[in-house]
Each structure stands twice: as C-alpha cells, then as structure tokens.
Backbone as numpy.savetxt, mean C-alpha at the origin, in Angstrom:
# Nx Ny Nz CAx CAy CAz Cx Cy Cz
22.57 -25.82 18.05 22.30 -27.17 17.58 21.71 -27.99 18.71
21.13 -28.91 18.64 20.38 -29.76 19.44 21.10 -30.47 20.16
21.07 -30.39 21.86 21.53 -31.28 22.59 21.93 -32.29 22.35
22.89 -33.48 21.84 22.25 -35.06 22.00 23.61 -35.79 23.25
22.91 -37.05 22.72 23.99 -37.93 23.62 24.88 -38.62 22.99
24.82 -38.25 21.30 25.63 -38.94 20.29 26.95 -38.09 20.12
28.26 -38.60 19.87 29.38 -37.70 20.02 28.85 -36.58 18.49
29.56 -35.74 18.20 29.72 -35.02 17.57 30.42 -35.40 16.30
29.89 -35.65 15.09 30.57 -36.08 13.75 31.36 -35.01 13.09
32.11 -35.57 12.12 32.14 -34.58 10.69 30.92 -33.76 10.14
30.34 -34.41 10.05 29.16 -34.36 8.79 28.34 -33.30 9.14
28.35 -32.80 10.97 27.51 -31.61 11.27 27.88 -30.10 11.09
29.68 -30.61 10.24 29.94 -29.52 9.96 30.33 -28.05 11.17
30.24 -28.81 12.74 30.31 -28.17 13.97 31.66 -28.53 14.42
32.97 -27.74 14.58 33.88 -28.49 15.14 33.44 -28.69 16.85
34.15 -29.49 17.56 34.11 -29.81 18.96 33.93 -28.92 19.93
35.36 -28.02 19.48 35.41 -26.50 20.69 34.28 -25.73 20.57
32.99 -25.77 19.38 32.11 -25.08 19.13 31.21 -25.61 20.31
31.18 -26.71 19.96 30.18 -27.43 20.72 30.30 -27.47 21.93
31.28 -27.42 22.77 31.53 -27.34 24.13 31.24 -25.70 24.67
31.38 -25.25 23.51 31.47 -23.62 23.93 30.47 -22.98 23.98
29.29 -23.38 23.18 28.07 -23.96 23.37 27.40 -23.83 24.22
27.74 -25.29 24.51 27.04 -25.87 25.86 27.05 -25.42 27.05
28.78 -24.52 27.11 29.18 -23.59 28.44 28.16 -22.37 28.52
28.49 -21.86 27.50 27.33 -20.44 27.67 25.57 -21.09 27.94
25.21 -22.32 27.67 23.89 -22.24 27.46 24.24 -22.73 29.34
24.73 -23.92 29.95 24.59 -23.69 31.26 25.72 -22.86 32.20
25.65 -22.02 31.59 26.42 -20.47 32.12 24.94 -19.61 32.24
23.85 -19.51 31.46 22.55 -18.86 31.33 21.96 -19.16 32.34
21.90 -20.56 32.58 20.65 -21.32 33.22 21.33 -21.37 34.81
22.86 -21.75 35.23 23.58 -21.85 36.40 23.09 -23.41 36.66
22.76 -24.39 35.39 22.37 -25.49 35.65 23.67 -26.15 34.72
23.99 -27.93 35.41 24.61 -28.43 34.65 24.18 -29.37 34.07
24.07 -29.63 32.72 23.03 -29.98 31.81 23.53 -31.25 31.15
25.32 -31.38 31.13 25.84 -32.39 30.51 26.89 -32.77 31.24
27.36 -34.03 31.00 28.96 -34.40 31.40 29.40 -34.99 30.29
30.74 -34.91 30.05 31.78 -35.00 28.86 32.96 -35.62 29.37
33.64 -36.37 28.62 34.39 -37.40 28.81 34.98 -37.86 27.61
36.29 -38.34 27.00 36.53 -38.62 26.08 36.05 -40.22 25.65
35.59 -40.96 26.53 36.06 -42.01 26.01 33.66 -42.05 25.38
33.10 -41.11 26.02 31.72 -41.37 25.70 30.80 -40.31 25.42
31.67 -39.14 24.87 31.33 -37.82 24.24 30.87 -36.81 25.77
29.73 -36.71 25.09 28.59 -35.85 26.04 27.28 -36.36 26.02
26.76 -35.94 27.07 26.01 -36.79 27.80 24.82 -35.94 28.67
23.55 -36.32 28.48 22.88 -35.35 29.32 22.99 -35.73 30.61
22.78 -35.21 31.52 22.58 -34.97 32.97 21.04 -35.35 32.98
20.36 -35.10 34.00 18.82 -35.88 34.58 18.21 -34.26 34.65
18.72 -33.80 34.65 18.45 -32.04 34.62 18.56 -31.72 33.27
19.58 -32.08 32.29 19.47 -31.95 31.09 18.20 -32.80 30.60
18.29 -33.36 30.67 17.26 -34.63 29.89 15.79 -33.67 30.45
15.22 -32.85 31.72 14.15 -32.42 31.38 14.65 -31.27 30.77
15.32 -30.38 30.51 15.03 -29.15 29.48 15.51 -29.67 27.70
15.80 -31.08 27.61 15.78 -31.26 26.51 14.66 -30.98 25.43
13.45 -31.20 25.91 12.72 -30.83 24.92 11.87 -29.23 24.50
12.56 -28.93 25.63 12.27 -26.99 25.56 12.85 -26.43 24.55
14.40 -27.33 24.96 15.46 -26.61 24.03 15.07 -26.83 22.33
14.82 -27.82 22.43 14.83 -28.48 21.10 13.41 -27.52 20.39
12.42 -27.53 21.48 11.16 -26.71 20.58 11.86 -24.91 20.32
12.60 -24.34 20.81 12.98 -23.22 20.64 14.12 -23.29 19.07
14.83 -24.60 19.50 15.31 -24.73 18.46 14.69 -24.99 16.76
13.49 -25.46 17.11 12.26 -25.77 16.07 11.92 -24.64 15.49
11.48 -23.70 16.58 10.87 -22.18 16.49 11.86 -21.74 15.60
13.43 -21.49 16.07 14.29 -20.99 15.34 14.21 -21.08 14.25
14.35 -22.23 13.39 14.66 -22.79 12.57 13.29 -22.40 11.38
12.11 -22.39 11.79 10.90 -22.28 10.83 10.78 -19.93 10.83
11.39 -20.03 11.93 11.74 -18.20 11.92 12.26 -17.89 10.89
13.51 -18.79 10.70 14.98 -18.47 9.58 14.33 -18.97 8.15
13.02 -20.13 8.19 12.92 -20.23 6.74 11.66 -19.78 6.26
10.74 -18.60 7.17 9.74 -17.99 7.05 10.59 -17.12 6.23
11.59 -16.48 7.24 11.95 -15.20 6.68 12.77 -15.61 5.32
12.93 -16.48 5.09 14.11 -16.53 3.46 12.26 -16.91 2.59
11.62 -17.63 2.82 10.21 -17.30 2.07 9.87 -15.95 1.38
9.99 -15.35 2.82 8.92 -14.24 2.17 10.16 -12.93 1.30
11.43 -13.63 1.67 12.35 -12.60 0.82 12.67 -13.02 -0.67
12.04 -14.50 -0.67 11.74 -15.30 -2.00 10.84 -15.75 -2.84
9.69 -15.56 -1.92 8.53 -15.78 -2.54 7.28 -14.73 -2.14
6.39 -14.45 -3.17 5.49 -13.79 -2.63 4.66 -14.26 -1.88
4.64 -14.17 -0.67 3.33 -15.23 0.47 3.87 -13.87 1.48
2.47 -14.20 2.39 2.20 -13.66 3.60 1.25 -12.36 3.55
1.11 -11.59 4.25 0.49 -10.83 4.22 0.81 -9.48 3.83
-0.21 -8.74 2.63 0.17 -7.11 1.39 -0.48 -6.41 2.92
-0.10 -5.20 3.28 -0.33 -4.07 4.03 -0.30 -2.69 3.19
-1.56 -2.34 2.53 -1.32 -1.31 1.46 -2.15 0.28 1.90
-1.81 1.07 2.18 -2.09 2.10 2.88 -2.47 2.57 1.53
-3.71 3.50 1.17 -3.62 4.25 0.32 -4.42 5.46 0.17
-4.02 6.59 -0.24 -4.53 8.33 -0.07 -5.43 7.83 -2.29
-6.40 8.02 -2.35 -6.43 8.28 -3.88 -8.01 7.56 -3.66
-8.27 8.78 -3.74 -10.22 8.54 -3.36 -10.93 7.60 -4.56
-10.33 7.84 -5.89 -10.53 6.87 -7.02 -10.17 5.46 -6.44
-9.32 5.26 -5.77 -8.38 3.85 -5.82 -9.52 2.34 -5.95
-10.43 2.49 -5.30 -11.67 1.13 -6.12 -11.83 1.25 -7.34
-11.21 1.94 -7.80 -11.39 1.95 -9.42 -10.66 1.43 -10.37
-9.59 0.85 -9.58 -8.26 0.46 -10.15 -7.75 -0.61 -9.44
-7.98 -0.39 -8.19 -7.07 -1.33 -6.94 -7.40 -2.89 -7.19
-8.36 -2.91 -7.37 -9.44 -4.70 -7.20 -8.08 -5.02 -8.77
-8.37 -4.56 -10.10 -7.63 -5.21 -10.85 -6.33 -5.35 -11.16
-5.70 -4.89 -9.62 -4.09 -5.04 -9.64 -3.98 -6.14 -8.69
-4.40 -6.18 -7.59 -4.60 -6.94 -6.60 -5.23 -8.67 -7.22
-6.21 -8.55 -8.16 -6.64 -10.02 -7.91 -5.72 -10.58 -8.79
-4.50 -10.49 -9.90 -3.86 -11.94 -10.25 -2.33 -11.80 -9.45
-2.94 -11.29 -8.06 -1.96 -11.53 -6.93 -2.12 -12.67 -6.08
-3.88 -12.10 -5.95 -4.21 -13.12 -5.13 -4.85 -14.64 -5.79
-5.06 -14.74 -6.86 -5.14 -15.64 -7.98 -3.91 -16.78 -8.50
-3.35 -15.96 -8.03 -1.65 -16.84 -8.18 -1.29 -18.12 -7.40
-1.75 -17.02 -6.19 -1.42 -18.11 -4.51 -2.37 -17.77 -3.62
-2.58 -19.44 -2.97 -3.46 -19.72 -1.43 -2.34 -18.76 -0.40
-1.35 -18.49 -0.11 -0.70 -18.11 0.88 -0.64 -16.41 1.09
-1.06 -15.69 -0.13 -1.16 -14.37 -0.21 -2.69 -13.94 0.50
-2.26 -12.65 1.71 -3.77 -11.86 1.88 -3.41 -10.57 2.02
-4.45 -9.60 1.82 -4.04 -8.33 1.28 -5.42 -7.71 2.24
-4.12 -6.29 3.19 -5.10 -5.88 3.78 -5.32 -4.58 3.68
-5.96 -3.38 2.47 -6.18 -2.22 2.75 -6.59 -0.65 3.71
-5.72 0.25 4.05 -6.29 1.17 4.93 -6.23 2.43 3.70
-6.98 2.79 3.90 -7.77 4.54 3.32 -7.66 4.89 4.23
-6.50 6.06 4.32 -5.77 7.39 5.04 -5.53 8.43 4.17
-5.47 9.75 4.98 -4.30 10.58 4.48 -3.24 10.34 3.89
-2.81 11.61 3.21 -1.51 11.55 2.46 -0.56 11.19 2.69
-0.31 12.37 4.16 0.90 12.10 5.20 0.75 11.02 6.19
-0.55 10.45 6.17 -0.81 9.01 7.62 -0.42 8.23 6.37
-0.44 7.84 5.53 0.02 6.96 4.62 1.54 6.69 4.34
2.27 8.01 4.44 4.40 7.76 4.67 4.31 7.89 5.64
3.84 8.31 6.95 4.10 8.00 8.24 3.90 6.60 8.54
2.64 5.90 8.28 2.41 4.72 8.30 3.72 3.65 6.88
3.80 3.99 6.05 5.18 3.32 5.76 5.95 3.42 6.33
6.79 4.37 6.86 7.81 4.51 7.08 7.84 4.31 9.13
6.84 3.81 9.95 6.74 3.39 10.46 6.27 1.53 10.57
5.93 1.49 9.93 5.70 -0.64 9.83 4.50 -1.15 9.26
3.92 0.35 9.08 2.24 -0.33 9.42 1.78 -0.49 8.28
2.38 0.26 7.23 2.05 -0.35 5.62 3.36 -1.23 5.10
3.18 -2.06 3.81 4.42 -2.21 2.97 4.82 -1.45 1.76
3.40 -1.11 1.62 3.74 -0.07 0.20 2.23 0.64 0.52
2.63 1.82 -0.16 1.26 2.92 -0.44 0.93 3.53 -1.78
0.02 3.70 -1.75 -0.28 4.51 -3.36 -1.20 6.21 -2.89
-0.40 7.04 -3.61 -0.91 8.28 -2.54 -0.41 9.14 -3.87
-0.85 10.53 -3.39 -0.18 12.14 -4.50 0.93 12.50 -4.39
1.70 12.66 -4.77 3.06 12.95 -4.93 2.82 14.82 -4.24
3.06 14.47 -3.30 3.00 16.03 -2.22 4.04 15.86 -1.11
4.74 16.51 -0.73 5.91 16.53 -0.03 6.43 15.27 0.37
6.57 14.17 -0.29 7.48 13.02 0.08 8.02 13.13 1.15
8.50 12.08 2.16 9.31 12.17 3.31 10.26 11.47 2.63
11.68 11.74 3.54 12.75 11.22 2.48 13.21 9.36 3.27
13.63 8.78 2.33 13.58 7.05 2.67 12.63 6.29 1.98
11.56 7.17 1.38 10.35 6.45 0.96 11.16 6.44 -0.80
11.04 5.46 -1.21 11.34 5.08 -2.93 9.74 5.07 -3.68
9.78 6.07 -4.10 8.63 6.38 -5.05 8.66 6.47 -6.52
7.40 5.91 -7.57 7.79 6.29 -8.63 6.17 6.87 -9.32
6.00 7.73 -10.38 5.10 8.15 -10.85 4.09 7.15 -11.49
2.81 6.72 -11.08 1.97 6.01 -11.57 1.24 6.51 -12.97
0.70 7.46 -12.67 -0.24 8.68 -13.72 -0.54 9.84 -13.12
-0.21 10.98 -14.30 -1.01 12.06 -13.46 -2.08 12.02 -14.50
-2.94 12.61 -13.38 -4.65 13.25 -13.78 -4.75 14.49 -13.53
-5.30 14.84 -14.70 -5.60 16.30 -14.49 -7.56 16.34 -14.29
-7.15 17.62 -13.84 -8.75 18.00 -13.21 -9.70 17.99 -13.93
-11.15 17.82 -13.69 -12.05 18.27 -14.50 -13.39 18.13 -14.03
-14.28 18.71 -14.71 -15.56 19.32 -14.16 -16.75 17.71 -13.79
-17.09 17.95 -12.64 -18.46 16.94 -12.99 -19.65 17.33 -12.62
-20.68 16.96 -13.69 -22.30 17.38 -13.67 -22.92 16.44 -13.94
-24.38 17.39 -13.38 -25.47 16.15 -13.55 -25.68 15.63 -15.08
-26.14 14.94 -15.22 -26.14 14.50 -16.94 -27.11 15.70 -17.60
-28.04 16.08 -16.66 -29.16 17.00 -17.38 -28.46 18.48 -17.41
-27.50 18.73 -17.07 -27.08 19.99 -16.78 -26.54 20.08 -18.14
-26.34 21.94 -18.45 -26.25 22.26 -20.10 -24.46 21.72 -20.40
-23.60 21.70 -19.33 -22.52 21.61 -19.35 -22.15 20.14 -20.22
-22.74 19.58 -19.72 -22.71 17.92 -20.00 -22.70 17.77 -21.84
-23.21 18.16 -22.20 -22.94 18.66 -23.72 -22.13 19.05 -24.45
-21.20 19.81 -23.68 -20.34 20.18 -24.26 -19.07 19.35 -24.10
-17.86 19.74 -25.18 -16.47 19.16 -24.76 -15.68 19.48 -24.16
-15.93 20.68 -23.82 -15.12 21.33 -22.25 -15.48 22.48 -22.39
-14.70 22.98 -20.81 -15.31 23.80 -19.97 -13.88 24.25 -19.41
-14.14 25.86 -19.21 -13.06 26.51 -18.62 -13.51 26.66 -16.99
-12.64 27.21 -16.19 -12.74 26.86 -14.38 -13.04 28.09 -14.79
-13.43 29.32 -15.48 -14.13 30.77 -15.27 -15.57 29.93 -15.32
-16.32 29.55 -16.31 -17.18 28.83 -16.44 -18.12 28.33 -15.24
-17.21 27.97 -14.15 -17.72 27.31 -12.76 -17.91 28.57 -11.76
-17.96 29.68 -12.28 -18.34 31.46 -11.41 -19.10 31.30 -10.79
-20.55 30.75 -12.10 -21.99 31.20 -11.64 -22.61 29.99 -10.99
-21.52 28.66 -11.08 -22.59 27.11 -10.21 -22.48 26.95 -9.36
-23.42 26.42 -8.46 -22.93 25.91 -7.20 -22.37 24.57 -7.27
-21.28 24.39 -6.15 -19.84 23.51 -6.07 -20.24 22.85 -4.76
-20.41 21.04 -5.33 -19.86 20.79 -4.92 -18.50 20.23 -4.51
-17.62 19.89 -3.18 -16.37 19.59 -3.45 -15.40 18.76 -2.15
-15.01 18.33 -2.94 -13.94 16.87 -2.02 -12.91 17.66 -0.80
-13.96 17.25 0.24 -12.99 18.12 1.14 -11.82 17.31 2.03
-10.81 16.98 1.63 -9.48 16.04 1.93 -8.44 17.03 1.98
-7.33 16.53 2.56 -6.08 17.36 2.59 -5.79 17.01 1.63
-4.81 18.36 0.79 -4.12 18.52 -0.22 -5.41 18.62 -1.35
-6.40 17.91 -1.33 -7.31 18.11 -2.44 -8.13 19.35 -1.73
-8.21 19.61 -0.77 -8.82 21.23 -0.54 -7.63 22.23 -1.20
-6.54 22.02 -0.62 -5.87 23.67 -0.79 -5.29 23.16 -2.23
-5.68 22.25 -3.31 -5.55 22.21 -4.67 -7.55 23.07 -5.12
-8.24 23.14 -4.79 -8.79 23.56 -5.23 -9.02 25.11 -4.83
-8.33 25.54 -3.84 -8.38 27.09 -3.50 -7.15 27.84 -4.38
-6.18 26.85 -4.61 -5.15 27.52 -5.66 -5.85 27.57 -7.09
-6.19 26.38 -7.48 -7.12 26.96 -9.14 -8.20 27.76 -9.18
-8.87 28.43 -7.81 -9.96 29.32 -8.02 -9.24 30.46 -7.49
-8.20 30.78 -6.91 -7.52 31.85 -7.31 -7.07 31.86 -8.35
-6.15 31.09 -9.32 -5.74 31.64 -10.51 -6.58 31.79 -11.30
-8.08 31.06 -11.26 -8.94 31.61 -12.46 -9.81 33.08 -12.10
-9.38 33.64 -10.47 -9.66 34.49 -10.36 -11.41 34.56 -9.61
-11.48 33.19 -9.29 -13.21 33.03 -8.98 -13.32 32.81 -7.64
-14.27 33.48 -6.93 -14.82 33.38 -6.06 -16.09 31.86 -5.82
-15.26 30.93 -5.46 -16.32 29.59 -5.24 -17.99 29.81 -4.71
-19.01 29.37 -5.25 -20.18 28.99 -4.44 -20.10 27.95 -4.05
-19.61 27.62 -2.48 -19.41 26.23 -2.57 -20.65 26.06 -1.53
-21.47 24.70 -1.98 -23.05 24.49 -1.04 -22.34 23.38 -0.14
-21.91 22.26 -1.18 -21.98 21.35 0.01 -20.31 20.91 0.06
-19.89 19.96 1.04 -18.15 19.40 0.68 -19.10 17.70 1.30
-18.00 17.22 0.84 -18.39 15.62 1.66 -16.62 15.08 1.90
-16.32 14.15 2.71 -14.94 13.75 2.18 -14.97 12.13 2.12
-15.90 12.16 1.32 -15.98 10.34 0.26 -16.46 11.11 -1.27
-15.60 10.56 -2.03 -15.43 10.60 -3.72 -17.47 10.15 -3.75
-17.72 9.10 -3.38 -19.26 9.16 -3.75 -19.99 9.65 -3.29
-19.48 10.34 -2.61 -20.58 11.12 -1.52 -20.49 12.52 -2.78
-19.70 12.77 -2.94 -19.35 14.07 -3.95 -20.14 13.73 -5.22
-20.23 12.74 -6.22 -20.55 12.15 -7.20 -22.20 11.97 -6.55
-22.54 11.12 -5.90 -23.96 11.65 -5.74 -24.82 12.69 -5.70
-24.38 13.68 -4.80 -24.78 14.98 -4.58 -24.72 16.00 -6.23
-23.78 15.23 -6.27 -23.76 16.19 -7.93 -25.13 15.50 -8.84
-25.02 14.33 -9.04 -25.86 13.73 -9.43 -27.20 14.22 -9.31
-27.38 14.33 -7.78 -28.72 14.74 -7.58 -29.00 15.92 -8.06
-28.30 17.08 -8.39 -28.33 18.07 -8.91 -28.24 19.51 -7.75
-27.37 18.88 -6.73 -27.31 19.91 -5.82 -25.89 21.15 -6.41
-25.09 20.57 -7.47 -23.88 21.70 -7.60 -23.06 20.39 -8.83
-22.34 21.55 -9.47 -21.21 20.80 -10.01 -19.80 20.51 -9.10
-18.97 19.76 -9.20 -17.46 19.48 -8.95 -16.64 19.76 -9.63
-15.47 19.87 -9.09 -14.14 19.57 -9.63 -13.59 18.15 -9.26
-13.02 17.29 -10.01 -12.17 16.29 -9.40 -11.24 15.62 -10.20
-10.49 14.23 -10.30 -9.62 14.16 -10.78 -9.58 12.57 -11.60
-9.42 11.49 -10.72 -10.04 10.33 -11.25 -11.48 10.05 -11.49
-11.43 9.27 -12.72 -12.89 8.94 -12.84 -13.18 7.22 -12.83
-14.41 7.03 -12.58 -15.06 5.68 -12.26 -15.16 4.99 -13.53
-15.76 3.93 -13.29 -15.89 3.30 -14.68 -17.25 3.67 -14.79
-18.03 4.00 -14.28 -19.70 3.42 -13.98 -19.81 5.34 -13.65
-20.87 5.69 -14.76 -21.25 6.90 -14.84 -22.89 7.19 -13.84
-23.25 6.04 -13.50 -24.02 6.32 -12.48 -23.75 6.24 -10.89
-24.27 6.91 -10.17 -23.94 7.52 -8.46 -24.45 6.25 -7.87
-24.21 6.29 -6.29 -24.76 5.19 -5.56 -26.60 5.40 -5.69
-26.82 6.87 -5.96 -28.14 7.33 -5.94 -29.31 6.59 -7.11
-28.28 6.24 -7.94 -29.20 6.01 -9.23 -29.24 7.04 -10.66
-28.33 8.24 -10.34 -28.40 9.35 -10.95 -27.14 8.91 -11.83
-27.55 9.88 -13.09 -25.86 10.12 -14.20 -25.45 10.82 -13.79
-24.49 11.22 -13.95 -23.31 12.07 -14.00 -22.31 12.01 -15.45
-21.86 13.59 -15.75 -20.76 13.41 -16.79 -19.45 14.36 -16.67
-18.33 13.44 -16.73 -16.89 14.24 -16.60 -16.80 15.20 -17.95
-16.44 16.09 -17.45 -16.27 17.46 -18.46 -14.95 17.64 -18.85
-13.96 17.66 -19.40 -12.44 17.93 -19.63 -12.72 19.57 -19.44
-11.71 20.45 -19.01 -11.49 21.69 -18.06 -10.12 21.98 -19.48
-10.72 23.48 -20.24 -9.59 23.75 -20.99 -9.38 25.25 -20.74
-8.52 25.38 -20.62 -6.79 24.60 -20.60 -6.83 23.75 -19.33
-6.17 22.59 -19.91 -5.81 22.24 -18.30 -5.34 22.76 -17.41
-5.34 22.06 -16.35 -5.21 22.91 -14.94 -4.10 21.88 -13.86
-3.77 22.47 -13.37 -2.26 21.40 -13.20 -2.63 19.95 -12.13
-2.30 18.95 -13.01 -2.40 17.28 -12.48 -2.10 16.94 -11.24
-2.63 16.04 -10.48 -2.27 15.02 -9.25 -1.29 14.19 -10.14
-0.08 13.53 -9.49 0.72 12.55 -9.55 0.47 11.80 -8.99
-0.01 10.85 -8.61 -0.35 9.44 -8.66 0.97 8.68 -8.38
1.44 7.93 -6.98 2.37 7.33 -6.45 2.68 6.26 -5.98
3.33 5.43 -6.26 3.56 4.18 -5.52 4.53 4.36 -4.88
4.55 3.98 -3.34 5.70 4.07 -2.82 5.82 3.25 -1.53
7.31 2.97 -1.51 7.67 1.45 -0.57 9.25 1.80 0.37
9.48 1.24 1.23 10.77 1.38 1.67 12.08 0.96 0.59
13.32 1.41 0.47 14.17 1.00 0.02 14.64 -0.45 -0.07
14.63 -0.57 1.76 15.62 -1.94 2.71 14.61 -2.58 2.34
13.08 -3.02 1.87 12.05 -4.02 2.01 12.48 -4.76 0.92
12.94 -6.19 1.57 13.40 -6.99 0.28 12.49 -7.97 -0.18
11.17 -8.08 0.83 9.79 -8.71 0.42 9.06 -8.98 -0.72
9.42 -10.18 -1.34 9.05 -10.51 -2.54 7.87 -9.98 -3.14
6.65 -9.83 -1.90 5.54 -9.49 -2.12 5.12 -8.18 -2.60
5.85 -7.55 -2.10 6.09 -6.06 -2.09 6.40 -5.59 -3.46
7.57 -6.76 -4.05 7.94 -6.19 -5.20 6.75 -7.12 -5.96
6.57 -8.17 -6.30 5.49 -8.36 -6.74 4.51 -7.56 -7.46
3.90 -6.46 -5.85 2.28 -5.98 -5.93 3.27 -4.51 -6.59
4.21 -4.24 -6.82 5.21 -2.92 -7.48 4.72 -3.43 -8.80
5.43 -4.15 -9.21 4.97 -4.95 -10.61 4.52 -4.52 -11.15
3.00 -5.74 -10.34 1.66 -5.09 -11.25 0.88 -3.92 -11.02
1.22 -3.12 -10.07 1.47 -1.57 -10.45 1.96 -1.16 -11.41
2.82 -1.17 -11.82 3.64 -0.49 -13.04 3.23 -1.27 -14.60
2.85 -2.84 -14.38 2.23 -3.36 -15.45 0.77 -2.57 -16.09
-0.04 -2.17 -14.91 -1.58 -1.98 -15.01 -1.63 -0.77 -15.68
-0.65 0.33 -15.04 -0.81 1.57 -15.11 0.29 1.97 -16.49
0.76 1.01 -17.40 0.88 1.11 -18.67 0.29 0.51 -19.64
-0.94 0.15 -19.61 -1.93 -0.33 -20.26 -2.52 0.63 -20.33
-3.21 0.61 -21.57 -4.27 1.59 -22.12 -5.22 1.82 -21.18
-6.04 0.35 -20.86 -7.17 0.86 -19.89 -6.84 1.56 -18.54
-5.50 1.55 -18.06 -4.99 2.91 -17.27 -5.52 4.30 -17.90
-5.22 4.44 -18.91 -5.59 5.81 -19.52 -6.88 6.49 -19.01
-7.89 5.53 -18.63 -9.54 5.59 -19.01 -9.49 6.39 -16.89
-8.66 6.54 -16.56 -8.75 6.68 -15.54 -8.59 8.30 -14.91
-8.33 8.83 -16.27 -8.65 10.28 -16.61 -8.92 10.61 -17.62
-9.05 12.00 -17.38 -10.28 12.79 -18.39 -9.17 14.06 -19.15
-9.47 14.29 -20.34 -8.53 15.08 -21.11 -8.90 15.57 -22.33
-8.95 16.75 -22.38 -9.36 17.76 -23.19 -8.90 17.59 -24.69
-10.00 18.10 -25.47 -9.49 17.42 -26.81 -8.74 18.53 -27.41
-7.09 18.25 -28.06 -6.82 19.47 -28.10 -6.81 20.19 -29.83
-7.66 19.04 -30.43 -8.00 19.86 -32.04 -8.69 20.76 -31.39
C-alpha cells in the first residue's frame, strides 16, 4: 500500500501491525529509514522517504494495472491471439473464424505462424502459441485437443485431363500419371503408406511444400495430386482450373485439430475455441472436403 503521512484508518481494511510490518521489511530491503512513528502523529516520512516516495508509488501503479490486465484478459477477450498452425488448407477457413473476433473488439490482434506439426505442440506447449490447429498425429501429452473435421483424400487434375469427368477415381488409377505432391511431414509418409497399400509404384515429377505451389503445377498440367482440403476458388495462382476428384474407396482421413493448454484460462483463447467449433459445424465446413458419392 502506498506510503502516506495520514494515520492508518478502518476503511483501508489494513490492520496497523500490517502496516508497520510493511514498512520494516521495505526499509529492511533498502537499509534506509524511510519513516518515523509515534503515537500521538502516526507515521511520517523521513526526507529520504519523501524522495523514494514517488518510485514507490509508480511500482505500486505498475502493480496494480499488472493485477487488472491480468483479471482482463482472464475475463475478457482482449490482447493478443498467438495461433500456430500445421493445415496447408488453413486460408481457406482461418480468415472466417478469425474476423467476428476481430469485429467484436478494438483491443483484439491476432498473430499467425505456419509450422510443422510437431513445431506447432512444441511451440504450444512452450509459450509461443495460445492455441494451434494442426493433424491429429502423435499428440504430446498436456495439450487438450478436440476433433475439428476429418478429410479424406482425393485426386487433383487439370480441368482438361480425362479424370476430371468422372466421379471418382481409385489410387490404382494414379499407376500410369505423373504426381505431383505435397512434400510436408506427416503428409509425405501419408502418401507412401496409400501407395503401398494400393500396391503402386509413384511417378512422382515434381513435390513443392506450399498447397499452391502443388495446385498450380497441377494446373499447368505437369502431373496429378493427391491431397486433402480443398479451396473455395477452383482456379491456381497461374490462371489454370483444376478439379478435385473423390478417390473410391476412401482412403483413410487427416483429423483436423484444435488444440490449447489445459491451465490457459484466457478468455481469448476460449473465445477463438468457440468459433472453431461454431464454424466447423456449419454446413459450409463440409465444403472443405471432398467425398465420394456412395450410390
């Protein structure tokens, strides 16, 4: 509590012995004597007190806007989203979860990193995100995760290619094309496990590891893909079509993850959880994969 030269009331809710006890430890710190005390005229600064009075008092200021930052942001959504996220689709989705966050309130800013799977729970579970959205692939344990959507795989071609015509396509089918393909962790050794079980030896020409870099190249007509989310916008950065193929039988899904610390009691946090879980039970979630018709 703040130095003064006024005795000590009721009303501060501080008994006396507090206050003296106080004052001992604070010039017990310093080896300075800061006050004199007396019954008949309380306490009293010293000429030594009187200059660290206003140090004290700004630390005490500091304190005080520390203690009601932090009950803010455990009450309100403000300050700054730290959202780490693995999911090469995620511009496809992210902008319309994010803006009636930031639409709400002047005090909210939101800062995205595109990482890895595992730099993404390392980075939670070290400080550097608040929440992540990533594949459900070996979880580290502490992280509270829940299932967003899975997507299952499926073919993409140039629009002129014969494939594009049809309503699906089996992964034997992809023998004789050249591939291209998303070369990322966990999305590589997911595509060396489905071309062993379909038993195929890949032509693979090109890899890129950007989702449009993959979608162009296909476009241009250098190879077909495999991949998993789809865009809204069937044309490439190139100018070219492209068309998602549904892959029958399916072929086993990405899980799609949100995930946050337990202890984070950050309003914001739960907030941007929310409308995660709001978005991604809406229909137009659906449109965010591709799925085989099964008449």
């Amino acid at each position: 509590m703040p130095i003064s030269t006024k005795r000590s009331t009721p009303a501060s809710n501080v008994v006396p012995s507090a206050v003296h006890t106080a004052i001992n430890q604070v010039e017990g710190a310093f080896g300075l004597q800061l006050t004199t005390r007396s019954r008949a005229t309380g306490i009293s600064l010293t000429a030594t007190g009187r200059q660290m009075e206003p140090k004290i008092q700004s630390l005490l200021d500091d304190y005080e806007s520390l203690m009601q930052d932090g009950n803010d942001m455990r009450t309100q959504p403000k300050g700054t989203l730290r959202i780490g996220y693995y999911a090469p689709a995620a511009p496809a989705f992210m902008p319309s979860i994010i803006a009636p966050l930031l639409s709400g309130s002047d005090d909210i800013s939101v800062k995205f990193f595109e990482c890895e799977n595992q730099r993404a729970q390392d980075g939670l579970i070290s400080g550097d995100y608040d929440v992540i959205v990533c594949v459900a692939n070996a979880m580290k344990p502490g992280i509270t995760y829940e299932t967003l959507l899975e997507v299952p795989a499926y073919a993409l071609v140039p629009r002129s290619h014969p494939f594009a015509a049809r309503s699906s396509i089996a992964m034997e089918d992809l023998s004789e094309e050249k591939l291209v393909l998303l070369d990322l962790p966990i999305i590589s050794e997911y595509y060396a496990t489905q071309f062993d079980h379909a038993e195929i030896a890949p032509n693979i020409v090109a890899t890129a590891t950007s989702l449009e870099m993959v979608r162009s190249l296909v476009g241009r007509n250098v190879g077909c893909s495999v991949l998993h989310m789809v865009t809204a916008n069937d044309v490439t950065y190139a100018g070219d079509k492209v068309t998602a193929v549904p892959l029958r039988p399916p072929v086993q899904p990405f899980k799609i993850v949100a995930g946050h610390l337990s202890d984070n009691p950050r309003r914001l946090v739960k907030a941007f959880v929310d409308e995660l879980r709001t978005y991604f039970k809406q229909p137009r979630a659906q449109k965010l994969r591709i799925l085989a018709d099964i008449n």
